[in-house]
VOPAGU-2260 file (C-alpha; in pm, 1 decimal, decimal comma):
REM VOPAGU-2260
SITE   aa  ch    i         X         Y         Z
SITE  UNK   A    0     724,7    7995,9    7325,3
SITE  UNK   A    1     869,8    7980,5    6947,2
SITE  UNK   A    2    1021,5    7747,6    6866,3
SITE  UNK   A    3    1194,2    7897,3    6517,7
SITE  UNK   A    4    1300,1    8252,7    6548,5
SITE  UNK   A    5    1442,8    8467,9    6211,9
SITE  UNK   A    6    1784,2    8674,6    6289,8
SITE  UNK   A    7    2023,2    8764,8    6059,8
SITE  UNK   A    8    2447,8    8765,7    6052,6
SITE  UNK   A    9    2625,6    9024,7    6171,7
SITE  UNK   A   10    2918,9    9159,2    5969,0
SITE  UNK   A   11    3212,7    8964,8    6186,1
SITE  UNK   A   12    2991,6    8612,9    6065,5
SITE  UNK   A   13    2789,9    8613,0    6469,0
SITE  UNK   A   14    2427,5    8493,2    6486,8
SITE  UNK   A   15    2224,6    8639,5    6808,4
SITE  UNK   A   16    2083,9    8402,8    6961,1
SITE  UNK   A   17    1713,5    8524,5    7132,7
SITE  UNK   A   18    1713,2    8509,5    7547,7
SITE  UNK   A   19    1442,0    8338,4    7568,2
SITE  UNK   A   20    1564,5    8021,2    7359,2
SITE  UNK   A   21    1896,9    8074,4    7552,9
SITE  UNK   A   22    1677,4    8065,4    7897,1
SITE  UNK   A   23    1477,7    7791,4    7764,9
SITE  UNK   A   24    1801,3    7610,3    7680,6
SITE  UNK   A   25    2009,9    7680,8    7971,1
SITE  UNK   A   26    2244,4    7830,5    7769,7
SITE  UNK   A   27    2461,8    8064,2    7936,3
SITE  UNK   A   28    2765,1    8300,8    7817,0
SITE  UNK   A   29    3105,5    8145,8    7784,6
SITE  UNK   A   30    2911,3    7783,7    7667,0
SITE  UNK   A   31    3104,9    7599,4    7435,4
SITE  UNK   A   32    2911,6    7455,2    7116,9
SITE  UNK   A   33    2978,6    7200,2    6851,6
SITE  UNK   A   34    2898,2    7325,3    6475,2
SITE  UNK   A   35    2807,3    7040,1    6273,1
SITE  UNK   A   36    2714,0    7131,9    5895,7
SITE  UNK   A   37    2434,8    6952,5    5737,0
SITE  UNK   A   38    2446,8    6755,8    5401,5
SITE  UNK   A   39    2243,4    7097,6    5241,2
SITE  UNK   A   40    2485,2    7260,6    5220,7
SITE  UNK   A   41    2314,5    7607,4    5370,6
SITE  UNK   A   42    2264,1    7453,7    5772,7
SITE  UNK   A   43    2463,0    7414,4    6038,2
SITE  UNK   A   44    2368,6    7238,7    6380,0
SITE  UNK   A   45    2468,5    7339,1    6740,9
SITE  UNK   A   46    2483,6    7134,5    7037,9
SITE  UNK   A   47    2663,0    7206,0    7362,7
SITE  UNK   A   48    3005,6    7074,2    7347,7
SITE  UNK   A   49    3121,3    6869,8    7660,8
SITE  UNK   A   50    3470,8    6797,3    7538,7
SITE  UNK   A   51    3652,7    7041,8    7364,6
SITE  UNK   A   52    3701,7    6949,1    6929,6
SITE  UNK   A   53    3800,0    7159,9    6638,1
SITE  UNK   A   54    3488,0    7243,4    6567,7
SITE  UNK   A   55    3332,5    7466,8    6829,0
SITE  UNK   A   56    3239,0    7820,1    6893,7
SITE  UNK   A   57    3184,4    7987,6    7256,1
SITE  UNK   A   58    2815,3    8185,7    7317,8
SITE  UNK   A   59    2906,4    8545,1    7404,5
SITE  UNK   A   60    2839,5    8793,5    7674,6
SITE  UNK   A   61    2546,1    8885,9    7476,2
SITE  UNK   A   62    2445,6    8568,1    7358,4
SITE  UNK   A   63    2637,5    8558,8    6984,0
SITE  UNK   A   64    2806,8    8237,7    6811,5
SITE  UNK   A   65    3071,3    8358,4    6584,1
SITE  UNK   A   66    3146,7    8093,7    6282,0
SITE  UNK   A   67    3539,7    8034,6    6256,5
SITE  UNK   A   68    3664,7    8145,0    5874,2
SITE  UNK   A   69    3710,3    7769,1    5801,7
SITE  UNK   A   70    3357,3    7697,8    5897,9
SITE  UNK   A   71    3216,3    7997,4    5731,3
SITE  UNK   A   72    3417,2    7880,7    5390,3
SITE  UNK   A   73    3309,6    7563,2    5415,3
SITE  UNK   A   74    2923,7    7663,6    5458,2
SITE  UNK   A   75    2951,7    7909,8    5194,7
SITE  UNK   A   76    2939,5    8245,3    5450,2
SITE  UNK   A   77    3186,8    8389,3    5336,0
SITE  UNK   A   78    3110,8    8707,0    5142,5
SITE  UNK   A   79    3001,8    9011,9    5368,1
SITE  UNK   A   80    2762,9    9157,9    5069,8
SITE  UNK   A   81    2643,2    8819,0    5059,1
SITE  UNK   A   82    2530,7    8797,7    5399,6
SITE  UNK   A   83    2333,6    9148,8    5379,7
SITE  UNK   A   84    2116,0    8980,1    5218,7
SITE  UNK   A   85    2048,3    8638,8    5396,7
SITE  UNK   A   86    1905,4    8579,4    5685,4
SITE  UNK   A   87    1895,1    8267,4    5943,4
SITE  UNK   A   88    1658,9    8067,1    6070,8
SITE  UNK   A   89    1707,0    7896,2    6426,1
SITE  UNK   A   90    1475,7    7593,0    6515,0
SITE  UNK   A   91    1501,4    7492,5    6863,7
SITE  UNK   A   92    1438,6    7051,0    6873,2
SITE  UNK   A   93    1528,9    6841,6    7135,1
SITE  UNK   A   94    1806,5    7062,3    7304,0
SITE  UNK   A   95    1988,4    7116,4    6963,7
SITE  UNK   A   96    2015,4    7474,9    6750,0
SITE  UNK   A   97    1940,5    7439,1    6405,3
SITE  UNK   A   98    2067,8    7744,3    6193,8
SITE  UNK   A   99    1970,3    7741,9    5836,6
SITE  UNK   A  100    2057,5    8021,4    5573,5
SITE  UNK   A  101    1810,2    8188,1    5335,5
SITE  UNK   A  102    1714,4    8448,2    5151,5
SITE  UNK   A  103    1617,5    8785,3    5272,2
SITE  UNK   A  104    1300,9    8925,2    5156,3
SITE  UNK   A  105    1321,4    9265,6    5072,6
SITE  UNK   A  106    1054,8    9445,3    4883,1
SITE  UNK   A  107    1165,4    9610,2    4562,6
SITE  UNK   A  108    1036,7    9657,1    4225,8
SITE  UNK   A  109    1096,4    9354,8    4001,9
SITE  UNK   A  110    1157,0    9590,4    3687,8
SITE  UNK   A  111    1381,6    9841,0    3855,1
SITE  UNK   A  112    1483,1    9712,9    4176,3
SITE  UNK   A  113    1385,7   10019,3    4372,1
SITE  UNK   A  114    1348,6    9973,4    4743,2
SITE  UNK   A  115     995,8   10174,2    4701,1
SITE  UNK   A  116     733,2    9888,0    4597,5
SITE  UNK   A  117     430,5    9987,6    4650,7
SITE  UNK   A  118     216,8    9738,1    4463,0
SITE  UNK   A  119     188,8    9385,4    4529,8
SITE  UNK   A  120     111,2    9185,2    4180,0
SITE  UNK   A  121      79,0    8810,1    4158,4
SITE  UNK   A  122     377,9    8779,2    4463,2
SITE  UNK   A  123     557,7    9053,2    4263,7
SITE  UNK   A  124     640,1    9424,7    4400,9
SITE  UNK   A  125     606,6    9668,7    4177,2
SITE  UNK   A  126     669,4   10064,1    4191,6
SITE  UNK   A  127     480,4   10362,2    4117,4
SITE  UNK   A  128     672,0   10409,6    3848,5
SITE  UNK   A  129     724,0   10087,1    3646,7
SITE  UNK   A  130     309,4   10056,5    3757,5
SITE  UNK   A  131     261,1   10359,8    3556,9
SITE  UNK   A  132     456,3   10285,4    3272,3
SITE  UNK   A  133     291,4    9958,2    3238,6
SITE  UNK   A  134     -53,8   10111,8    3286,8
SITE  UNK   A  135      33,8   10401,3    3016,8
SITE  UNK   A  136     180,2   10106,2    2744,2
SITE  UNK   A  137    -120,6    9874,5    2824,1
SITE  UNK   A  138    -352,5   10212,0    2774,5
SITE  UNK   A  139    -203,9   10314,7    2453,6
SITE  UNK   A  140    -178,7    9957,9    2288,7
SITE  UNK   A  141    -472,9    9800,0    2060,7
SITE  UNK   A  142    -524,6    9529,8    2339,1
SITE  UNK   A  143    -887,2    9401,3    2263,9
């Protein structure tokens, strides 16, 4: 079984949770969880709250954590176009959730930012178009 699993945020600030790290867990809807942010700045960790504190978020029906707004402010998730493109890592150690925040990769040209890469350069995408345009400049230049 994995033990870090890639989701991403929902638009209301939840975070799925897989099944099987819930199973693995014993976590179970209605559980109660203290959010603790890291010194990063971009990670937050979750352990199962015994007494209630300010702090704390309940597990869902179907197995979501939703951040409070202060919590969200204060870990920087607060803009919704900003969290279409991050994603979140959880890392399951020592019955504790570890959710960490980074970058989505999506592949787009690097020139244009079209969604359509279809090359892969040096860790770069690059179009069919921009490719072109860079193949017809390097073809018609005095490069010797």
């Amino acid at each position: 079984m994995k033990n870090i699993r890639t989701t991403t945020i929902d638009e209301m600030s939840r975070v799925l949770i897989p099944g099987d790290m819930r199973c693995r867990l014993g976590i179970n809807k209605n559980d109660n969880f203290t959010i603790t942010p890291c010194i990063d700045g971009i990670s937050v960790v979750l352990t199962r709250a015994t007494v209630p504190c300010f702090n704390q978020t309940r597990m869902d029906a179907l197995g979501r954590l939703t951040f409070p707004p202060e919590l969200r402010e204060k870990i920087g998730w607060t803009c919704v176009s900003m969290l279409d493109t991050l994603a979140v890592s959880i890392n399951v150690w020592d019955q504790t959730l570890t959710l960490r925040l980074f970058e989505k990769y999506e592949e787009k040209c690097v020139f244009c930012q079209r969604p359509e890469a279809a090359l892969r350069v040096n860790r770069m995408d690059v179009c069919k178009h921009c490719a072109g345009a860079i193949a017809a400049k390097i073809q018609n230049s005095q490069i010797s």
